[in-house]
C-alpha positions in Angstrom: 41.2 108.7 83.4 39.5 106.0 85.4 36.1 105.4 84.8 33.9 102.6 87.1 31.6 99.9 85.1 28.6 98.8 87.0 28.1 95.4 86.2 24.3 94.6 85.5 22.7 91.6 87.1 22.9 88.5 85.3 25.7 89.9 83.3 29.2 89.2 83.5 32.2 92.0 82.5 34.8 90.2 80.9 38.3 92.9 80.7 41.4 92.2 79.3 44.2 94.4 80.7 47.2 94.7 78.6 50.0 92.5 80.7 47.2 90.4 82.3 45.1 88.0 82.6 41.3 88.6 81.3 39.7 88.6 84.2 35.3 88.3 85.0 33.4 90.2 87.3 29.9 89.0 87.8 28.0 91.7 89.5 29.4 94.8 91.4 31.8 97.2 89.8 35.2 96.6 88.3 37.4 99.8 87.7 37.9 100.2 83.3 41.3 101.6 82.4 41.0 103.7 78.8 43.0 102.3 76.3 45.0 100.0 78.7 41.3 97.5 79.1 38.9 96.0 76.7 35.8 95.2 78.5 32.7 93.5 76.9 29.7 92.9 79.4 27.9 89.5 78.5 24.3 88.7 79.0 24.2 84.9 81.0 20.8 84.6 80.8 18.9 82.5 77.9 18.9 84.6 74.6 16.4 83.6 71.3 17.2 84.5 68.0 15.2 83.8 64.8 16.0 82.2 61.0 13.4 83.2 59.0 11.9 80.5 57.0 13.9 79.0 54.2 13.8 76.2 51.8 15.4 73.4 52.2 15.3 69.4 51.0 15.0 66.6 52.6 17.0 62.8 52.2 14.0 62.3 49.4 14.9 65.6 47.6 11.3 67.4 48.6 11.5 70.8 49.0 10.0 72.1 52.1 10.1 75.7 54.1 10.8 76.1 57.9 12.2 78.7 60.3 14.0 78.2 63.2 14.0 79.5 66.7 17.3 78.7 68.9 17.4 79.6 72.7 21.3 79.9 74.0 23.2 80.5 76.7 26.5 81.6 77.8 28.4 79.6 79.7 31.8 80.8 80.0 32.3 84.1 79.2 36.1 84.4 79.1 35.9 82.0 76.8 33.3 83.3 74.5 34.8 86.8 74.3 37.9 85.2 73.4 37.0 83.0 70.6 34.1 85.2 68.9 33.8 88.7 67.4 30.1 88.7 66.9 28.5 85.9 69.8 24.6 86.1 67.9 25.9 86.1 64.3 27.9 82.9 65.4 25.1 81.3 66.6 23.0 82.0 63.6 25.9 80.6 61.6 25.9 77.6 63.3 22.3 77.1 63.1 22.2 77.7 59.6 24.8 75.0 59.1 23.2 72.4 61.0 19.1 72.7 60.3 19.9 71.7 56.8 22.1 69.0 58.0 19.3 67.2 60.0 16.8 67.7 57.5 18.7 66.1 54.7 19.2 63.0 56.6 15.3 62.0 57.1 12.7 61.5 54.5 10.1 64.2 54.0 7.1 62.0 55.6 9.5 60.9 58.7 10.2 65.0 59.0 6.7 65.7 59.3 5.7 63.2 61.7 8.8 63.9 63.7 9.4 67.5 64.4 10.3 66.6 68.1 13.3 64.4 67.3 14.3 66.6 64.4 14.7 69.6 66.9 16.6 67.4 69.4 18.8 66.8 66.7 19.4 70.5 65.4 20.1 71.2 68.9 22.7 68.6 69.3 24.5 69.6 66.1 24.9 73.2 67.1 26.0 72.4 70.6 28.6 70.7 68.7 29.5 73.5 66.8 29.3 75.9 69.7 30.7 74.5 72.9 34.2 75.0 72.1 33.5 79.0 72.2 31.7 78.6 76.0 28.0 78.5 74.6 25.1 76.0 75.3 22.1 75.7 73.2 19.1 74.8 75.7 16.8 74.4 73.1 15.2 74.9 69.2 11.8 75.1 67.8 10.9 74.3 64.4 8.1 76.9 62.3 5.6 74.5 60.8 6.8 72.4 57.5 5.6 73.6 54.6 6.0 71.0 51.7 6.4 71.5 47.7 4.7 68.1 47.8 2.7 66.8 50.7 4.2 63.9 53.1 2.6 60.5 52.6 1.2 60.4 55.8 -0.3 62.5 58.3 0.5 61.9 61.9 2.2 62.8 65.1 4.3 59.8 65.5 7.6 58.7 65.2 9.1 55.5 63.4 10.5 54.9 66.5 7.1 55.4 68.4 5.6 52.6 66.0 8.5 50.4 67.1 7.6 50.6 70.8 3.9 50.9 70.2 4.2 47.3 68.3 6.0 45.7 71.1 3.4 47.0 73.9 0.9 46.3 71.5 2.4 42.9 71.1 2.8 42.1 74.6 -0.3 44.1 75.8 -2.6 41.1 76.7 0.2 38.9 78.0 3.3 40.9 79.3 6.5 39.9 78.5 8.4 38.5 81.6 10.3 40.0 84.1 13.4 41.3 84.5 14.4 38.2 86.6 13.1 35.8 84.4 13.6 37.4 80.9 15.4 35.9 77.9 14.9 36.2 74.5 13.2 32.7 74.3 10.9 33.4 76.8 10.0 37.1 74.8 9.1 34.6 71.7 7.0 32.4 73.4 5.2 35.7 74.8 4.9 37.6 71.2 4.8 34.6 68.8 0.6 34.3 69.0 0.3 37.9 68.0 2.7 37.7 64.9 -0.3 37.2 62.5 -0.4 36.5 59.4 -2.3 40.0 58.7 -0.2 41.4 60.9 3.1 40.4 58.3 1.0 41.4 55.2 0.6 45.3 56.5 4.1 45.8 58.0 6.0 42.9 55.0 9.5 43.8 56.5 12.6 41.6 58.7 13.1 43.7 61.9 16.1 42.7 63.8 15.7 43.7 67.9 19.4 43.9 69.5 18.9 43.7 73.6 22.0 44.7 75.7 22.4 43.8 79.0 21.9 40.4 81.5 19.9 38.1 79.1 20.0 39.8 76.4 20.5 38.8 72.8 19.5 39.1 69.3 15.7 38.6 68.1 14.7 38.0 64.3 10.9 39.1 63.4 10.3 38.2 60.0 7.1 39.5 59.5 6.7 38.2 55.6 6.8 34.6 57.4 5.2 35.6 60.6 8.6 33.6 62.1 10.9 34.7 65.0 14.3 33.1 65.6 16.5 33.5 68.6 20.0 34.5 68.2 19.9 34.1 63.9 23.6 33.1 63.0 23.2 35.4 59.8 20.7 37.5 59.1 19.8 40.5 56.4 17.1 43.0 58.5 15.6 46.0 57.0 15.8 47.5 60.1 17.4 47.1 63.7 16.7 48.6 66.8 19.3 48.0 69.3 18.9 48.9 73.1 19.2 46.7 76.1 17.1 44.6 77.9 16.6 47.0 81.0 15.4 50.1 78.8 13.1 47.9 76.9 11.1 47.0 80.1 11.1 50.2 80.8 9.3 51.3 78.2 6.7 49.1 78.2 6.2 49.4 81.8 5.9 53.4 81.2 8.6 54.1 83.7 10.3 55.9 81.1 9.1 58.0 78.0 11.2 56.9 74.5 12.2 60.6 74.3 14.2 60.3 77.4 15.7 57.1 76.0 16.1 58.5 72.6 18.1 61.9 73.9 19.9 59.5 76.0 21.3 57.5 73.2 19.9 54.0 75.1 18.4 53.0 71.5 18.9 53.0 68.2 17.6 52.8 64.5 19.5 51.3 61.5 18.2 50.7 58.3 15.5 51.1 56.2 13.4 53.8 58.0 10.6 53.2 55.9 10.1 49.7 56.6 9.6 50.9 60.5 7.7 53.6 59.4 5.2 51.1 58.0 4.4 49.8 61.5 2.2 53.1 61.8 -0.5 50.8 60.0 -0.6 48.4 63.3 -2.6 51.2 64.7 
């Protein structure tokens, strides 16, 4: 016997008749065959689940506690009741795969001052994980750290927000020239009177800055010298920040936020993390 499915809003039915296609029906009805069709309604709309808090380390082997709230989304629901039994339990797998991933790439202090980028990150590695089954994560939320030992420092910003806020800080009281007219001498001639001599002691690293792009080039700031050399033939950095010459006046002109630059993969970190993270003292 027949039976008719009402199809609820924001739901999809997804029926597999044997000798057929699987076939979707988004709102309406849709006619259910008994054991000739298996139909499994999907929710589209945003669903949350929760880890609990667990332990886990971090790249400098402290132990700290977090949980972990992801917000998905089906995408394609054919595809999703294909590939998966169990869509939540997935999900949860996923995440439980990839927060310890993420965490045991930073340092505990950077993990603490960086819960933002951490969650972009998380979220990137699940969507990784769960886009071949026709699922999009829109978005994770990290539970407050709780350390076995404290981080070194307390404070809301980012290694690479102490990058940027050095360069504006740097080029605060005379700005460092226009598109037009940039080059990567003209940024030294700008920047060399603030590269102090107290300003080398506190930071004491060799940050190399990569600019992409019309004008670009290579920049050495040796801050144990208080020197900067244009295009260095060789050079050994303890960190690098690459990005191009268009996003980097667009930072410190505040057209754009460095979240929006970071998701968007127009700059990048190599290195020793801790000798950026020392730029916090600049401020």
């Amino acid at each position: 016997m027949e039976c008719i499915k009402r199809v609820k809003p924001n739901n999809a039915l997804v029926k597999h008749r044997l000798g057929h296609k699987p076939s979707v029906k988004y709102s309406g009805y849709d006619v259910i065959l008994p054991a000739i069709d298996r139909a499994v309604e999907i929710n589209l709309g945003p669903q949350n689940i929760l880890l609990p808090s667990s332990t886990y380390h971090s790249k400098d082997k402290v132990l700290m506690e977090s949980g972990l709230i992801v917000v998905y989304q089906v995408k394609d629901p054919e595809l999703c009741v294909r590939e998966l039994q169990d869509i939540e339990q997935s999900v949860i797998l996923a995440s439980k795969t990839a927060l310890p991933k993420a965490l045991s790439q930073s340092n505990s202090d950077m993990i603490n001052c960086s819960k933002k980028i951490i969650e972009y990150a998380v979220t990137k590695n699940i969507n990784n994980a769960v886009y071949m089954w026709g699922i999009e994560i829109i978005s994770t939320e990290l539970s407050p750290f709780k350390f076995s030992v404290p981080p070194k420092d307390d404070t809301s910003e980012s290694p690479m927000n102490f990058i940027i806020n050095f360069i504006q800080k740097l080029a605060g009281h005379n700005p460092l020239p226009p598109k037009e007219k940039f080059s990567i001498d003209e940024m030294i001639i700008a920047l060399k009177p603030y590269l102090t001599r107290s300003l080398g002691e506190d930071v004491n690293a060799v940050a190399l800055l990569e600019l992409t792009g019309d004008n670009g080039g290579r920049c050495l700031i040796d801050f144990k010298t208080q020197t900067m050399v244009a295009n260095p033939s060789s050079c050994h950095p303890d960190v690098t920040i690459e990005t191009s010459v268009d996003t980097l006046l667009s930072m410190i002109d505040n057209r754009e936020s460095l979240m929006d630059v970071y998701k968007s993969g127009r700059i990048k970190i190599e290195g020793d993390l801790n000798a950026a993270w020392r730029l916090q003292k600049l401020f």
